[in-house]
Each structure stands twice: as structure tokens, then as C-alpha cells.
N, C-alpha and C positions, 0 to 999 in steps of 0.2 A: 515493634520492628527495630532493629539494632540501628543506633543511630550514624556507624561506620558502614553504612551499605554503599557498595560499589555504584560509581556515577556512569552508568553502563550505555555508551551511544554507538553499540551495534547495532547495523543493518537491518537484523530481524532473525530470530526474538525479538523483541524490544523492551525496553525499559516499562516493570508494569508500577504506578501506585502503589506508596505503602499502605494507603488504605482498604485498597483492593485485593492486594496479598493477606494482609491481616483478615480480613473478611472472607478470603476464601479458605482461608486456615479453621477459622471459627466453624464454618457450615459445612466441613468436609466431609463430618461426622452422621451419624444417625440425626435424619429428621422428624420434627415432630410430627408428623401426619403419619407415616408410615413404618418411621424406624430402622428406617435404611439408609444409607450415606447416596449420593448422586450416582456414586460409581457402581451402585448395586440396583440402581432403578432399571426398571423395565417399561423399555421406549415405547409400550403400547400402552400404556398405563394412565392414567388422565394426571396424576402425581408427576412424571415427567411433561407430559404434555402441556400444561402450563409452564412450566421453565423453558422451553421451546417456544410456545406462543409468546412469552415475553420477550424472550430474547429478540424474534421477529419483532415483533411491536416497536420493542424502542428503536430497534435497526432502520424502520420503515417512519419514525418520529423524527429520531434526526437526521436525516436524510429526504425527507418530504417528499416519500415514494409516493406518486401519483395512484388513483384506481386503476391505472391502464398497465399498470408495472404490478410483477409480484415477487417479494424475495423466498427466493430458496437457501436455504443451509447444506452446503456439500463438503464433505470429506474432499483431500487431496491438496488445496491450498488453489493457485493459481497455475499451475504450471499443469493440471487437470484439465482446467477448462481451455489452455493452448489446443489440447485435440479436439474437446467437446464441443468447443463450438463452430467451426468450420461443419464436424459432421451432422451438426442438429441447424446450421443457420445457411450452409451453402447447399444448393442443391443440384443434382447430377449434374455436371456439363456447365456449370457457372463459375465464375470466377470472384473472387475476394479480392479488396486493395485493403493495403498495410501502410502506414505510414511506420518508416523505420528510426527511431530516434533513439536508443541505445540498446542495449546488450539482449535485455529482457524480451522486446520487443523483434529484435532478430530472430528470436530463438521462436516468438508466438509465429513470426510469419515461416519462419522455417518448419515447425513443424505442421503447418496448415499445409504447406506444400506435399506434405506427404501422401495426400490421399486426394488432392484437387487442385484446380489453377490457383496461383496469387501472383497479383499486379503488386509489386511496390510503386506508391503512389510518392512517396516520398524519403529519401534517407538524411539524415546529418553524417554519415558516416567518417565521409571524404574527409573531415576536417574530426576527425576522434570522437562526436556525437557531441561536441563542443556547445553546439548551438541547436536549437529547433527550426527546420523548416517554415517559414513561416505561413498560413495559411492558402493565402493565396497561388504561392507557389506549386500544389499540391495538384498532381496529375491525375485526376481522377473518372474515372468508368459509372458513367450514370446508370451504367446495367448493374454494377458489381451486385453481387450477395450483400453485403453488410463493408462496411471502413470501418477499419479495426487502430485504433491509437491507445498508448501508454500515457495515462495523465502524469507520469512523474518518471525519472529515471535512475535507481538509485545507485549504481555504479557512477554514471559519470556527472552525476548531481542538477540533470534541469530538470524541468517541468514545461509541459504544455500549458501555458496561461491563460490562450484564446479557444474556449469550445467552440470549434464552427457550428456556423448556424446554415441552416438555406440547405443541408444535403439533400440528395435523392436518394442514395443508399442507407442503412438503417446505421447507427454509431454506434458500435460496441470498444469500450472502454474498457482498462487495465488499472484500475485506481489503486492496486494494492498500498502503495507506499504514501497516498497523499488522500487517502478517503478520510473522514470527518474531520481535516485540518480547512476545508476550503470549499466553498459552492460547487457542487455539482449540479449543473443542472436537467435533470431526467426529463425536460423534456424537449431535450434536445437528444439525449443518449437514451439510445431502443436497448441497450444492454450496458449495467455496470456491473465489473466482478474484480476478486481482486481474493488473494490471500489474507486470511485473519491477523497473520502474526505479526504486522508493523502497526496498522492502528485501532484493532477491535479486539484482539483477545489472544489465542494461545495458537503456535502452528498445530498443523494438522487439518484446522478448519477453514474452507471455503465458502464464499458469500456469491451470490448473482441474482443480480436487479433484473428482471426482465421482462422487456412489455409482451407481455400474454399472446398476445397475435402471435409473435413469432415462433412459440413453443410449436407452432401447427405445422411446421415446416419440415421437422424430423420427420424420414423418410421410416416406411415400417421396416424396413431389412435391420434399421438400427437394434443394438440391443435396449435391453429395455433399460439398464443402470446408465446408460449412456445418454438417454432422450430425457431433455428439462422437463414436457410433457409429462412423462411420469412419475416424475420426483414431485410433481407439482401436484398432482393428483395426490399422490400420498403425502400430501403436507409433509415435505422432505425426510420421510421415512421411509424409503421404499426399500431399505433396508436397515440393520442396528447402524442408528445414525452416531456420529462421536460425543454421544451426549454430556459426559462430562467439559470436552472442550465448548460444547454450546453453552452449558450453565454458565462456564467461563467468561465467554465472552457477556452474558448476561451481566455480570455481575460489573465487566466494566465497562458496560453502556450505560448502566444505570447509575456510576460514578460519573460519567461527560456527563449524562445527564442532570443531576443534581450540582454539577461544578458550571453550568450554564449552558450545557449544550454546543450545537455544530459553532453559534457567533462566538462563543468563549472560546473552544477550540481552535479558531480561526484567529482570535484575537492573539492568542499565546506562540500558534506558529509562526506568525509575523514578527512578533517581540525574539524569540528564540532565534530567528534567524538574522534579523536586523541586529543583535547583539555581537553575534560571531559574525559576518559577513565587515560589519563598520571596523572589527578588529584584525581581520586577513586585509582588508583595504589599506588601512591607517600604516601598514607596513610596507610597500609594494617589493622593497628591497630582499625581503624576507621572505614572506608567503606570496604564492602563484593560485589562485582561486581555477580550475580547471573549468566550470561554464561561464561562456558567455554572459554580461554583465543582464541581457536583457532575458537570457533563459534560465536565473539561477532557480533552485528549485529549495521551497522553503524549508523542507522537513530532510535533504542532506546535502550537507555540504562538501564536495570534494574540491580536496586541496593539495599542493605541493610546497614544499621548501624549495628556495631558488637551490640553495647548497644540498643535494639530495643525500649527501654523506651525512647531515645532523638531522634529519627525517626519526629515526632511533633514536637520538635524543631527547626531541620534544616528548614521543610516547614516551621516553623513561620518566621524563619530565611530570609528566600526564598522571604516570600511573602511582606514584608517589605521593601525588592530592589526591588519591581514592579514583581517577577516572580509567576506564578503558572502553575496548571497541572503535578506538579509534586509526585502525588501519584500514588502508584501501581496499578494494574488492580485491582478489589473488590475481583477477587477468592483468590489472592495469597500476596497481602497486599506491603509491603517494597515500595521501591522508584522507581519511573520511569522519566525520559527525552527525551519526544521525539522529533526528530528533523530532518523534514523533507524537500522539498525543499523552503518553506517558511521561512524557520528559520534564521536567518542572522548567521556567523561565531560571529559576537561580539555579542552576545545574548549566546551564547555557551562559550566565552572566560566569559565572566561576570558570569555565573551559573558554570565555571570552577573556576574561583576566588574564589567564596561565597563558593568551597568546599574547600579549600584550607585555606580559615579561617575561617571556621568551626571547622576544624580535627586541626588548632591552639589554637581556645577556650579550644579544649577537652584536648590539655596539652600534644598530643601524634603524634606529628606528625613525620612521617615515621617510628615509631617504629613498 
């Protein structure tokens, strides 16, 4: 792999391993069992079916899917399952609570509304989704269908740190952006799903954890590509599944895996984040961190320049040491870094540098 590769902390896509790239370069080709490339397998075939069960397996290893949970692989990403699971987990005449803590999450309880009640249980909005609700606070319907939260917010850069515990309603989870950087713990969450492309593999592909009782809930008028139920049945084939994006993601579970798994991964997004955050800090003249000190969210950090007219600068700044991806989401503009389990710690100490002598050109450092 060229040793000038772009230090990429977009949003998602994400930054993949060069050793993952190169590996998937190598076996993209005719395999030896069959003599077909991935892309020519046929999803009924027991030759696919093991790149499938693996991929499941390690998915279900580091993440330490209980027996009471089972993962399915779906097409669509996450913004899929914003419809699918209201129609598979609420049922006629019930109602869902949402806790609303940035954009993403807006958008799940918004489109849940479309075909059923939602209770917002809780918003950060008021104040720009600066902050998380804090648990307690949380308005919630001991009848609801399911409480539905975003463990991470990548637009306005928090995370949910506290999984409550004690509900009555079943916790369906939004991990996309913060799964195997950090403990989730399933057995507190009756549902975890989340789009592949920030920390498990290529977009296009969709992950959902889900405790098995609940599959039984889809009502029969549902269609059938629409019901977990029978994606589950057909060991998430129940049609031509994206199976090259699943080898994919195989191939980079099997990389966290062999680099130490979920506590490495956990260890590296603390370090990553503790790098760049000590360096937006150490400035305060300079850089404006957009979450709340106790909601920051490890794997993005959104930021601002006090002076919003040198915002374009730092990226020119940025993009001339090889880095990019680091603009803000288009609603809300300022700076963003994201940096998830792809992202190397020295990729992070270097974009921690570059702020470091930045806020030095500006003549104002730590004041």
C-alpha cells in the first residue's frame, strides 16, 4: 500500500486498514475451492455460506452476543432499519418513546411517526444537541413498544455514556457510529443495529442484534423482506444478500480481532480521542469543541474556530499533511474528526500536532 495514503476522518465511509485493503486486494480473485471470485459466489452455496457464518461468528465474538440475541446481516445500512423496526417491534395501537439527541436520531423518531404514535421521551435539541439528556430526566411510558436511543451522535459529536438499566420497555439501540469502540452491553439492549460503514466494513451493509422473542411481534400483513422473523429464518438470506460487502466486513472483523479485539479497540478510541480533545482544550482562544465537556463523544469530534473566517484555513492547513474529511456535517457547518476503528492512534497524534501549530500561527496559544 502506497506509503502517501490520504489520512481520511470522514464521517463514513471510514478510514479502512492498510492491511485490510491489501488483503482484500489479494483474495478478490478466483478462490481456491471453487474458482470463482466472492463476487461470482452464489449465496446458496455452502462456499459462500461459510464467509457468511464467519462473518456472523466474529460479529457475535466481539460483541458477546448473548444466546437470547441473534445477528442478522441486512442490506440498506441503518437508515433501513428507522422504518423496520417500528413496523416489526410496535404493534397496532401502541406507541414508541425516542429519546432525541441529534440529527440521526430525529430523523429514526420522525420516520417511526409515520405509520404509528412516538412519545419523545427526551430531546437535547433546545440547546443544538450540545448535550445528552441525562438519564434520569427521561420521560418515559412503561406501556411503550420498545425506547429507542442513538449511542453516539455524529453530526454534533456526543455519545450516550450511561446505558440505562432498570427499563420496562425493550432498548433498541442506534450504535452505528460507536459499535466495537466501547462496551455495549446486550443485556440491557433487546435490540442493537447500526450501519456497517463507520466501524465494521463497507456501506451498503446493515447489522441488527436482536433478542429473538421479539422477532414474534411482526404483525402477518407485514411483508415478508420487511419481518426480522424471516430474514432470521433464512439465515439472513432471504434474498441475494450483499455478499461481497459481508466478506468485507469479514475480513475486517477478523483484523480487530487478531489486533485484540473489542478491549483494544476501546483502548485505541480513548487514546484517539484523548489526543485531539487535550489539543482543542489547550487552546480555548482558538478552538470551540461543540459538545458538552461531559457528552463528548469518542470516535467524532465536532469543532469550531472562535474566528470562523480561518475555519478554511486549518483544512488547507490539514490537507497539505495528507489529511482530509475534516468538515462538518453540511447542516451545521464547523469542523469535524472522525475516528473510528480504522483510524490508527498516530493518525490522530499527527491531526493532534497540526492543531497544536495552528492555534501557534494564530499567536494565541492557550490564552
Amino acid at each position: 500500500m502506497a506509503t502517501g495514503r490520504t489520512m481520511w476522518f470522514g464521517a463514513g465511509p471510514a478510514r479502512w486498514p492498510e492491511k485490510v485493503l491489501e488483503r482484500a486486494a489479494r483474495e478478490l480473485g478466483p478462490r481456491a475451492e471453487s474458482g470463482l471470485s466472492i463476487l461470482e459466489l452464489s449465496h446458496r452455496g455452502a462456499e459462500y455460506a461459510a464467509v457468511q457464518e464467519n462473518t456472523v461468528a466474529l460479529l457475535s465474538r466481539l460483541l458477546s452476543v448473548p444466546e437470547s440475541h441473534e445477528v442478522l446481516l441486512l442490506p440498506g445500512g441503518a437508515t433501513m432499519q428507522f422504518a423496520m423496526l417500528p413496523a416489526n417491534l410496535r404493534p397496532a395501537g401502541s406507541s414508541a418513546d425516542y429519546v432525541v439527541t441529534g440529527n440521526w436520531s430525529k430523523k429514526a423518531a420522525l420516520l417511526a411517526r409515520a405509520d404509528g404514535k412516538v412519545r419523545v421521551a427526551a430531546t437535547g435539541e433546545e440547546d443544538g444537541f450540545r448535550e445528552i439528556p441525562p438519564t434520569q430526566s427521561w420521560d418515559l411510558d412503561e406501556g411503550a413498544a420498545y425506547l429507542h436511543v442513538t449511542t453516539n451522535n455524529t453530526i454534533c459529536g456526543t455519545q450516550l455514556h450511561e446505558i440505562p438499566e432498570g427499563l420496562t420497555a425493550p432498548l433498541v439501540a442506534d450504535a452505528s457510529s460507536d459499535v466495537l469502540t466501547r462496551e455495549l452491553p446486550l443485556d440491557r439492549i433487546a435490540v442493537l443495529y447500526g450501519g456497517a460503514q463507520k466501524c465494521i466494513g463497507p456501506a451498503g451493509l446493515g447489522f441488527v442484534v436482536i433478542r429473538k422473542d421479539l422477532m414474534e411481534r411482526a404483525p402477518e400483513t407485514l411483508p415478508s423482506f420487511w419481518r426480522y422473523r424471516d430474514h432470521s429464518k433464512a439465515s439472513s438470506r432471504l434474498n441475494t444478500p450483499p455478499t461481497a460487502l459481508i466478506w468485507l466486513a469479514g475480513l475486517m472483523l477478523e483484523w480487530i480481532d487478531r489486533e485484540g479485539g473489542l478491549r483494544e479497540m476501546m483502548r485505541r478510541a480513548d487514546e484517539r480521542a484523548r489526543l485531539v480533545y487535550e489539543a482543542l482544550d489547550a487552546h480555548p482562544a482558538v478552538f470551540e469543541p461543540v459538545a458538552a465537556p461531559e457528552a463528548r463523544s469518542r470516535t467524532n469530534v465536532a469543532f469550531r474556530l472562535r474566528d470562523r473566517d480561518r475555519e478554511r484555513d486549518l483544512l488547507e492547513l490539514a490537507a497539505r499533511d495528507g489529511m482530509a474529511g475534516l468538515s462538518g456535517h453540511r447542516s451545521v457547518g464547523g469542523l469535524r474528526a472522525s475516528m473510528y476503528t480504522g483510524m490508527t492512534v498516530e493518525a490522530a497524534g499527527r491531526f493532534a500536532g497540526l492543531l497544536h501549530d495552528f492555534a501557534e500561527r494564530s499567536g494565541r496559544v492557550g490564552a
